[in-house]
C-alpha positions in Angstrom: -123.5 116.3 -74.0 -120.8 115.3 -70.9 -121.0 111.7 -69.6 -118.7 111.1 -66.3 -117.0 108.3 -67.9 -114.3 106.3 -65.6 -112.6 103.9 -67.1 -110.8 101.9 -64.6 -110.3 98.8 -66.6 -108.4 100.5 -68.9 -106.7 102.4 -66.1 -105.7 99.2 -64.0 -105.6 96.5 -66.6 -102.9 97.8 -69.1 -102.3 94.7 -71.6 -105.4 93.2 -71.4 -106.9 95.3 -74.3 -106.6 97.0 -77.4 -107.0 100.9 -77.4 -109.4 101.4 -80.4 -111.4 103.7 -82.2 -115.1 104.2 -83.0 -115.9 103.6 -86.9 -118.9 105.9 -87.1 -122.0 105.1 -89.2 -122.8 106.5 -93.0 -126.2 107.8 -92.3 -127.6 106.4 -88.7 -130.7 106.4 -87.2 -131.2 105.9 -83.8 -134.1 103.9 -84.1 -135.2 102.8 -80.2 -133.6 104.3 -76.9 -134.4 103.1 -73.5 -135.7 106.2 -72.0 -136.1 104.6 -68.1 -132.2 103.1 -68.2 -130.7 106.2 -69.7 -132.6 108.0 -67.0 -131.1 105.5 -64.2 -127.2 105.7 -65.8 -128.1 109.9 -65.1 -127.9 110.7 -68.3 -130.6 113.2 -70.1 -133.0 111.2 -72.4 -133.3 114.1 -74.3 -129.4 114.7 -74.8 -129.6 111.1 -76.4 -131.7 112.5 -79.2 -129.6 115.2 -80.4 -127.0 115.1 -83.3 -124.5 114.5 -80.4 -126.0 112.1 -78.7 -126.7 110.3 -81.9 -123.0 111.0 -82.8 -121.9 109.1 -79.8 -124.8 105.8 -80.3 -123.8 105.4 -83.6 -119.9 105.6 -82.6 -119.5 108.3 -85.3 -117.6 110.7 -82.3 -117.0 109.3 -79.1 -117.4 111.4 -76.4 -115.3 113.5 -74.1 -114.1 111.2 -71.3 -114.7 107.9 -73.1 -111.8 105.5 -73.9 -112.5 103.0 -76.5 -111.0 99.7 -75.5 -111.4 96.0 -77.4 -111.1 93.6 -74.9 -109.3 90.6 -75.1 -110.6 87.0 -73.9 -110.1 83.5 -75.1 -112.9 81.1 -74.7 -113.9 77.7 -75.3 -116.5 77.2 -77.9 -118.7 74.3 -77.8 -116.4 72.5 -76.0 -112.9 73.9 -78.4 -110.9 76.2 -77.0 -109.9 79.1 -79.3 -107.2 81.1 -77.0 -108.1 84.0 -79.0 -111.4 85.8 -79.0 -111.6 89.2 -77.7 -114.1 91.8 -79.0 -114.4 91.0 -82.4 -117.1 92.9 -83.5 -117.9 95.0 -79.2 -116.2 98.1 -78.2 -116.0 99.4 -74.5 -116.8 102.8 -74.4 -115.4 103.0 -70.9 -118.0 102.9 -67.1 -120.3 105.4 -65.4 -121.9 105.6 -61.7 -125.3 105.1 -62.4 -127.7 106.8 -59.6 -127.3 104.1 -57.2 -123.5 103.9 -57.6 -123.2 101.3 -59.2 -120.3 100.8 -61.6 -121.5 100.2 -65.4 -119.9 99.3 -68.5 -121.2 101.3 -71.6 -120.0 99.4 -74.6 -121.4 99.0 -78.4 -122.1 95.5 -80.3 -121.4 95.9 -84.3 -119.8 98.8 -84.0 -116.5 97.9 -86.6 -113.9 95.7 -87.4 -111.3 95.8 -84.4 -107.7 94.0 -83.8 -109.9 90.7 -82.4 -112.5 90.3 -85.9 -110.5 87.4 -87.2 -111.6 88.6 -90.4 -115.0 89.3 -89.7 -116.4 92.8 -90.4 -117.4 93.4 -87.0 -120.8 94.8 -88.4 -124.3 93.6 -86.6 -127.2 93.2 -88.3 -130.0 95.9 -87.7 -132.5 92.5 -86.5 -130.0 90.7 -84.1 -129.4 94.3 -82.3 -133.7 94.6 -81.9 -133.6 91.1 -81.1 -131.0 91.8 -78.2 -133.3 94.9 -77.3 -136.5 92.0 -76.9 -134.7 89.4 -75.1 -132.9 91.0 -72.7 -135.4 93.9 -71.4 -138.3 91.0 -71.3 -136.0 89.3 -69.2 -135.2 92.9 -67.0 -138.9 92.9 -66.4 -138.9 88.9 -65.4 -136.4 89.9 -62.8 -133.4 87.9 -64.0 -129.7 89.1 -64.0 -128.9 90.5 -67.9 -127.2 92.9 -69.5 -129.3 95.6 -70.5 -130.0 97.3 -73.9 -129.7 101.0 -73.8 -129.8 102.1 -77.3 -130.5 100.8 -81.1 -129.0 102.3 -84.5 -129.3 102.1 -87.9 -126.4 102.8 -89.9 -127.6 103.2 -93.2 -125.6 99.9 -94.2 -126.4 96.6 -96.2 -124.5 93.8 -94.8 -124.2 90.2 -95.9 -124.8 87.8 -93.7 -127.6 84.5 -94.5 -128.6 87.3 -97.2 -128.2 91.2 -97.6 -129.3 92.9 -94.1 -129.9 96.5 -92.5 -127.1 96.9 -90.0 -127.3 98.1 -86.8 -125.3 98.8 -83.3 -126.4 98.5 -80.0 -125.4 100.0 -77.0 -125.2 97.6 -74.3 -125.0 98.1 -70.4 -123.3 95.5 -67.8 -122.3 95.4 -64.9 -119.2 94.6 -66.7 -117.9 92.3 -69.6 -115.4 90.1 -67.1 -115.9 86.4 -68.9 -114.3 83.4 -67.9 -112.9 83.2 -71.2 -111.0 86.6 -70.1 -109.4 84.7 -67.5 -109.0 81.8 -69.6 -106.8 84.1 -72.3 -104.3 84.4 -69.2 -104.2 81.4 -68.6 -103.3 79.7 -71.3 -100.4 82.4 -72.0 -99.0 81.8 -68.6 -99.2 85.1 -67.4 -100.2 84.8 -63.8 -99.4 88.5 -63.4 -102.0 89.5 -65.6 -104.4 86.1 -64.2 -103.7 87.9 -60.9 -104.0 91.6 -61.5 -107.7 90.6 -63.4 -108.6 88.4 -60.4 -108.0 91.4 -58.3 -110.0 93.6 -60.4 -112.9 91.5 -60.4 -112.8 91.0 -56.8 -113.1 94.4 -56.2 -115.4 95.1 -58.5 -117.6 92.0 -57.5 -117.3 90.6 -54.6 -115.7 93.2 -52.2 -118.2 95.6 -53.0 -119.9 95.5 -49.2 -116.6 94.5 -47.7 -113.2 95.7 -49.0 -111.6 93.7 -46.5 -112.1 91.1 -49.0 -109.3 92.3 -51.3 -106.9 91.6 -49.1 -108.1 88.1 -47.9 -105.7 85.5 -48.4 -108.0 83.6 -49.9 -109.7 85.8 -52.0 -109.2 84.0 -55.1 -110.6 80.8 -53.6 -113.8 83.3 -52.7 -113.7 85.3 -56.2 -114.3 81.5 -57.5 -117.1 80.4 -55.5 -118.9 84.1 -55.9 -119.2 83.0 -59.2 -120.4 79.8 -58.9 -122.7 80.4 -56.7 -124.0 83.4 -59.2 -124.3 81.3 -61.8 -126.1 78.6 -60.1 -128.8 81.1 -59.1 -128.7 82.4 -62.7 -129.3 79.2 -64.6 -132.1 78.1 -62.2 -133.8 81.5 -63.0 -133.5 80.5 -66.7 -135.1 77.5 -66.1 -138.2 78.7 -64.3 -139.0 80.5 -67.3 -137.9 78.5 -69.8 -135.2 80.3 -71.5 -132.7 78.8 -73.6 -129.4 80.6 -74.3 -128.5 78.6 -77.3 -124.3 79.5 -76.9 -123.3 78.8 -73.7 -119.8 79.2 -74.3 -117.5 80.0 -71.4 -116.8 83.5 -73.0 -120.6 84.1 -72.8 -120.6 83.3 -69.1 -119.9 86.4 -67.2 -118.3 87.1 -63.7 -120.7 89.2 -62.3 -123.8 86.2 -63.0 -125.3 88.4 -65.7 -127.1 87.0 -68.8 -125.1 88.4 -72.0 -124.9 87.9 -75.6 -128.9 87.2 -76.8 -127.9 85.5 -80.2 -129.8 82.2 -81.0 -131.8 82.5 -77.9 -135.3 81.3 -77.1 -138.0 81.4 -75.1 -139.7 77.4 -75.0 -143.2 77.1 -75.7 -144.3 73.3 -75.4 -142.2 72.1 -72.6 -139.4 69.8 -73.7 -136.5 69.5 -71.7 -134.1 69.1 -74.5 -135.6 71.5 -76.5 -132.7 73.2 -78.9 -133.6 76.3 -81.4 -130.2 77.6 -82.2 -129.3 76.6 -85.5 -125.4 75.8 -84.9 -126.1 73.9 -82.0 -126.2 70.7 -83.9 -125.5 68.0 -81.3 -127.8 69.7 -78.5 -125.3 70.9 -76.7 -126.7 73.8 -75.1 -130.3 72.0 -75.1 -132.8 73.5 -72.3 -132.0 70.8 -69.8 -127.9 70.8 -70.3 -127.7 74.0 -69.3 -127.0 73.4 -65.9 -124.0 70.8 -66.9 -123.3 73.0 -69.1 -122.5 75.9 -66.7 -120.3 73.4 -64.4 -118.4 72.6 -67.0 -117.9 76.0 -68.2 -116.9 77.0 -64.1 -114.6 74.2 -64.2 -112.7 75.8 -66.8 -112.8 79.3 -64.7 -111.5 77.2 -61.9 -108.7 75.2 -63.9 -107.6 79.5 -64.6 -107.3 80.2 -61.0 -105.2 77.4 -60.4 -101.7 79.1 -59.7 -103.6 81.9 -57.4 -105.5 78.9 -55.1 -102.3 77.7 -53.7 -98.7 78.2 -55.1 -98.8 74.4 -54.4 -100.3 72.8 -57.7 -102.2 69.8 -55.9 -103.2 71.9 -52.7 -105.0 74.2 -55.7 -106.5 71.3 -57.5 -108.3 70.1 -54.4 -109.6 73.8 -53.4 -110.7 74.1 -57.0 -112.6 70.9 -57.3 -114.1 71.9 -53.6 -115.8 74.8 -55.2 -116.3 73.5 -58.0 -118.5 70.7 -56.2 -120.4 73.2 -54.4 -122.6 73.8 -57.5 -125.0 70.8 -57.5 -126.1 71.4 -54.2 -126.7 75.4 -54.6 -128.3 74.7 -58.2 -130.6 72.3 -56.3 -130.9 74.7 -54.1 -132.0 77.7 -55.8 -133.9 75.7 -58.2 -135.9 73.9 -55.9 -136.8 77.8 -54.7 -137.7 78.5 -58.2 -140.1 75.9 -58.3 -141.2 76.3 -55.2 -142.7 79.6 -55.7 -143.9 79.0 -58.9 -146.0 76.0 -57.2 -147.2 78.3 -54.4 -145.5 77.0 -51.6 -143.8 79.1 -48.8 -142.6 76.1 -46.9 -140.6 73.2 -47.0 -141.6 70.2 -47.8 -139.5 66.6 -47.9 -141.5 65.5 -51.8 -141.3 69.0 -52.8 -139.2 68.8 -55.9 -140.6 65.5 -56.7 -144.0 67.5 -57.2 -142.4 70.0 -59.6 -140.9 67.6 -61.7 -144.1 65.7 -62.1 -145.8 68.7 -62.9 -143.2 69.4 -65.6 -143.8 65.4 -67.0 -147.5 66.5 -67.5 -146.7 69.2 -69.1 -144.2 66.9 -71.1 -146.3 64.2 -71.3 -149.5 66.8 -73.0 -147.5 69.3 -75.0 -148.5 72.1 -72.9 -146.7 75.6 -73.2 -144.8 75.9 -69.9 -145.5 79.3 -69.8 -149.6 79.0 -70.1 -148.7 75.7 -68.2 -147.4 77.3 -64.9 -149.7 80.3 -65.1 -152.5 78.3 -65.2 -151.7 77.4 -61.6 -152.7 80.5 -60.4 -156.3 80.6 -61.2 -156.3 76.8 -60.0 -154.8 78.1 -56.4 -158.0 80.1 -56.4 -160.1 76.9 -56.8 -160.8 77.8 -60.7 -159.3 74.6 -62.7 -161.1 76.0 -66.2 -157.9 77.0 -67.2 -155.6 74.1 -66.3 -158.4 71.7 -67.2 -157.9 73.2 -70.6 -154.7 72.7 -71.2 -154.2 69.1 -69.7 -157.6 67.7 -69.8 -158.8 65.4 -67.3 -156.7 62.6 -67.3 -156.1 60.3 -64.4 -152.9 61.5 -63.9 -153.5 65.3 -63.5 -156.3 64.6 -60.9 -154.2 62.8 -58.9 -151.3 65.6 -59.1 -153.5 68.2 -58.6 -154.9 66.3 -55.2 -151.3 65.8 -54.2 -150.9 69.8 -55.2 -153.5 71.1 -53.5 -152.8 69.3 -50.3 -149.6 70.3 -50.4 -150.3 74.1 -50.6 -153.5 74.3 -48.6 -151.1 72.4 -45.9 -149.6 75.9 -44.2 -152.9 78.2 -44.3 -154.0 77.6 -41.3 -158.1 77.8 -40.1 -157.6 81.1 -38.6 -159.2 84.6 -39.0 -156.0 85.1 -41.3 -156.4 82.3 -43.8 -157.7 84.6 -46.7 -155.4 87.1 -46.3 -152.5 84.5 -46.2 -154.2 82.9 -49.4 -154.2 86.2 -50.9 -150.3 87.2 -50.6 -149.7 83.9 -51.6 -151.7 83.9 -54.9 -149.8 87.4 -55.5 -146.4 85.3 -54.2 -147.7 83.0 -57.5 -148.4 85.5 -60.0 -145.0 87.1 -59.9 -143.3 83.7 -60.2 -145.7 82.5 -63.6 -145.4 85.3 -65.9 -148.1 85.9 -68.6 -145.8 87.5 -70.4 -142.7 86.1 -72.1 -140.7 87.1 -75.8 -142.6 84.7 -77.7 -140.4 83.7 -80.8 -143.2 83.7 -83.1 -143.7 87.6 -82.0 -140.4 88.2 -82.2 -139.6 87.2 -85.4 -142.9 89.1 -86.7 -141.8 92.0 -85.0 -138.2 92.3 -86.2 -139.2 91.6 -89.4 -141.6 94.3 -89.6 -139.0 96.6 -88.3 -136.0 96.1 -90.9 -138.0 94.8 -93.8 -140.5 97.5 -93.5 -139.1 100.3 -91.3 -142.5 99.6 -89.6 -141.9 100.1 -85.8 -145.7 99.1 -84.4 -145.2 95.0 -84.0 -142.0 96.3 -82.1 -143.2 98.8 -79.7 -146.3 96.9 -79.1 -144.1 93.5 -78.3 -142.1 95.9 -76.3 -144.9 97.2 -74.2 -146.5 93.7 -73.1 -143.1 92.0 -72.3 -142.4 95.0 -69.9 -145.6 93.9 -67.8 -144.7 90.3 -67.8 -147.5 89.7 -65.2 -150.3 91.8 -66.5 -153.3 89.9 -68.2 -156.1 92.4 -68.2 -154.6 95.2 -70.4 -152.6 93.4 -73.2 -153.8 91.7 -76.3 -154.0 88.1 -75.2 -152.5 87.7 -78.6 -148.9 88.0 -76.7 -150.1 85.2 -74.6 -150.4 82.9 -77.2 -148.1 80.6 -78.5 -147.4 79.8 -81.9 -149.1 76.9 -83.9 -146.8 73.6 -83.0 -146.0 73.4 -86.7 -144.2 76.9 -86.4 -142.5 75.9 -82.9 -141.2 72.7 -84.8 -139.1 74.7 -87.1 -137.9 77.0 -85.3 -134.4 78.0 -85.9 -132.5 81.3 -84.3 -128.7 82.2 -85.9 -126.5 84.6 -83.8 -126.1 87.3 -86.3 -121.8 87.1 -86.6 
């Protein structure tokens, strides 16, 4: 089997990593592949099921052209900085052109110990890499910026972790594994040539992709800074609108490129409650549902305090640039939020009491323990004068009358009486749909599925889990079962762990 790897970060980044070698797996099993993103990266599907292509999954031969790298990175974990990370228990395999030409990491999770374990066995267990699998491809199919799963293997191993576990390696696809914490590892060694050579790197791997002019601005770094802000402002709104909760947001879990990575005490929120928590180390709330945006400027900040000595050779010229970006990201979070909301209420205009709409919407949803999945879904059938749904879920209350007067005015205000109103109404209902899924990883599902999987090598709860959050909008066609939430005793226990 020949893969065109390229591995340019371990071409133009010497010193930033650890050459390294695969450790294999006793007996794997290659237990899921993702057919359609194997397919996109150009490779054969079918090579991936053959002895070789297991060989190279399970990291027991790595394969022509690759060159296995453990990245370094520092990072600051719930609010400590620990200047040494790196890939403790990740591997990069080295990049391909997928079929668009787009540049893409191909790298394993639990793969082995490696220089950056810190003691740790660098093993994965078997139900943290499925759980990866879920999360991320449900939220591929929601249309939000992740890292992508492309393979899951067994590897015939019992590890220790809470208890004795099957474990497992993934192979994961991004657009690359640039953190902040890889900038902060620089940083706090004083070694702006490095700092500047991986701020180069990044910029040309992107920011400059649609103009390579870019590379040689003079203030590129000031623009590599705000890319990123402006990235992750759009990201965390996305998370929002759906209700996902990364449960670790540490700064070497926030990625240059503004994709989602590392699905390890993740959740999905059922009853809406904005400081809703479910990772089990996050004992203060730190990373609680409506932090997350504080959260993320905090975490830029510290990308932006890394970047100081290539702002401005001047130290309090680049303080003042820094904190200018750095500003910027309350107003585009508002911004792209507010768009968020917007289309999940239906509205294709602007309106001055806009956000003051959604955020009454989300009280009642508070206020009546209502699954904000259901909750914003339920909208749709409501645009289409049918309440029986809504009315279901919130009752009739004083209160949701009168927001669902001030609702309706507000999205009946741009159809206009024309020959064209129903068709307008139409696209907009459709506009609706694909901004309230039906569909969502429901922990309760997950959890069922994952344990039916390792415990019992029985793959059914999986696929079929698989197969509904990969139609996030559909209703007709999937067991309303995956609709459903769990019984509020089950949500109020809740816990997810991040498999280290």
């Amino acid at each position: 089997m020949k893969i065109a790897f390229d591995n340019s970060y371990a071409r133009e980044l010497t010193g930033m990593y650890v050459p390294w070698h695969v450790g294999g797996a006793p007996k794997p099993e290659l237990v899921w592949l993702n057919e359609r993103l194997s397919a996109d990266l150009g490779f054969n599907p079918e090579d991936l099921h053959t002895t070789k292509g297991l060989d190279m999954l399970s990291g027991t031969h790595a394969p022509e052209g690759a060159q296995a790298i453990a990245q370094a990175y520092a990072g600051h974990q719930f609010g400590h900085f620990s200047p040494q990370l790196g890939d403790g228990r990740a591997l990069l395999l080295g990049e391909v052109l997928d079929r668009q030409g787009q540049r893409k990491d191909i790298a394993f999770k639990g793969s082995g110990q490696t220089p950056f374990s810190r003691g740790g066995d660098g093993k994965a267990t078997l139900s943290s890499v499925l759980r990866e699998v879920i999360i991320s491809e449900s939220m591929h199919a929601l249309g939000i910026p992740t890292t992508r799963s492309l393979a899951a293997v067994a590897t015939g191993e019992t590890i220790m972790r809470e208890r004795a576990a099957p474990a497992g390696i993934l192979t994961r696809v991004a657009a690359s594994h640039l953190r902040v914490g890889s900038f902060e590892f620089f940083a706090a060694r004083g070694d702006s040539d490095s700092l500047r050579r991986l701020a180069d790197y990044a910029i040309a791997r992107h920011v400059a992709r649609h103009d390579s002019s870019l590379t040689e601005a003079p203030d590129r770094y000031r623009l590599l800074l705000q890319h990123v802000i402006d990235r992750q402002a759009r990201l965390i709104a996305q998370w929002m609108g759906v209700g996902f909760i990364h449960g670790v947001m540490n700064t070497d879990n926030m990625t240059i490129s503004g994709e989602t990575i590392d699905y390890g005490p993740c959740a999905f929120m059922e009853a809406y409650t904005p400081h809703a928590v479910f990772s089990a180390i996050d004992t203060q709330g730190r990373y609680a549902y409506a932090n997350q945006p504080s959260i993320a400027k905090w975490n830029l900040s510290r990308l932006a305090s890394a970047l100081l000595p290539l702002l401005d050779p001047e130290l309090e010229r680049a303080k003042v640039l820094a904190m200018d970006a750095i500003n910027t990201f309350d107003t585009l979070f508002a911004e792209h939020s507010l768009a968020v909301w917007r289309a999940k209420l239906g509205l294709d205009s602007t309106g001055a009491d806009d956000e003051r709409l959604a955020t009454d919407f989300l009280q009642l949803m508070h206020n009546n323990n209502v699954d904000f999945t259901q909750g914003w879904r339920s909208l749709v059938t409501a645009s289409q004068n049918d309440e029986t749904a809504l009315r279901s879920l919130f009752g009739t209350s004083d209160a949701v009358a009168e927001w669902l007067q001030r609702w309706h005015q507000r999205f009946n205000q741009s159809i206009t009486q024309t020959i064209d109103s129903a068709s307008i109404s139409t696209a907009r209902t459709a506009s609706m749909t694909r901004a309230n899924p039906i569909h969502i990883a429901r922990n309760h599902l997950v959890e069922h599925a994952l344990t039916e999987a390792t415990e019992r090598n029985d793959f059914l709860p999986f696929e079929a889990l698989m197969t509904a959050i990969r139609q996030p909008l559909e209703a007709g066609s999937i067991d309303s079962k995956f609709a459903t939430p769990a019984p509020a005793e089950v949500t109020a226990c809740y816990r997810t762990f991040c498999g280290t």
